[in-house]
N, C-alpha and C positions, 0 to 999 in steps of 0.2 A: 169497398171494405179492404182495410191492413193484412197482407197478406199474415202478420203474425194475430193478428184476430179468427181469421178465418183457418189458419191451421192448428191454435187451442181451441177452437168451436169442433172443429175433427177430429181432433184428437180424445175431448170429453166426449163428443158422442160414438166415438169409437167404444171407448171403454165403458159406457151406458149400454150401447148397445150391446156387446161382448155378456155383459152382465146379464141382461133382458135374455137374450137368448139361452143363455145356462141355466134359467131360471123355467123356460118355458121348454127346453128340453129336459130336464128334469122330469115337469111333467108328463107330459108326452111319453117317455118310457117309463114311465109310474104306472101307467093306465096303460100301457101294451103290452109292457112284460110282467106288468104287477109284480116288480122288483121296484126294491127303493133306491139302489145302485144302479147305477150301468155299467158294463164292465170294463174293465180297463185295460189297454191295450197289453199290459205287462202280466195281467191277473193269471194264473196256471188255471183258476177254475172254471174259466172259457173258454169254447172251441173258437176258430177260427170267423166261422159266420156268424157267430153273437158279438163279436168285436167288434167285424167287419158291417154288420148292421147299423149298429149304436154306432158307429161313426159314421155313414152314410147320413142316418139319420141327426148324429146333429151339427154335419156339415150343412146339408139340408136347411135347417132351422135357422143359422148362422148366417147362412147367405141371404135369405127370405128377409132377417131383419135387420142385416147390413146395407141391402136393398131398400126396403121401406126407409131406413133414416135417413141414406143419401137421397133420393128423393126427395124427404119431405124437405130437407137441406136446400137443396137445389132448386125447391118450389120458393121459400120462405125468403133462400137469397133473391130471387126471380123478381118476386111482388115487392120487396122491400126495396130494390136498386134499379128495378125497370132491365136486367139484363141475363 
């Protein structure tokens, strides 16, 4: 595969991905904190460890499905080119 094939393939599943996980951290702190925001690093109305959470948590999330894409990437190049 063209290396410039395989780095628009990365680069949209970057941004899929990116997406997919903001969507499912959303949820995720919908159903913890039973807020509809999470809060924002800049926000005055949070203390420190509700920040520092919500970003644990959806670095968290971000890795788990930055992980699962490359993989399935790596599975999909694997079986498709033998390598």
């Amino acid at each position: 595969m063209s290396r410039v094939v395989s780095r628009s393939l990365s680069a949209a599943s970057g941004m899929l991905g990116g997406a997919l996980a903001g969507v499912i951290f959303k949820q995720v702190w919908k159903f913890a904190s039973g807020k509809e925001e999470a809060p924002q690093a800049t926000s005055e109305e949070y203390g420190w460890r509700e920040v520092m959470v919500a970003a644990a948590v959806q670095g968290a999330i971000f890795g788990m499905v930055k992980a699962a894409i490359d993989r399935s990437a790596a599975q999909s190049i694997h079986r498709a080119t033998g390598k």
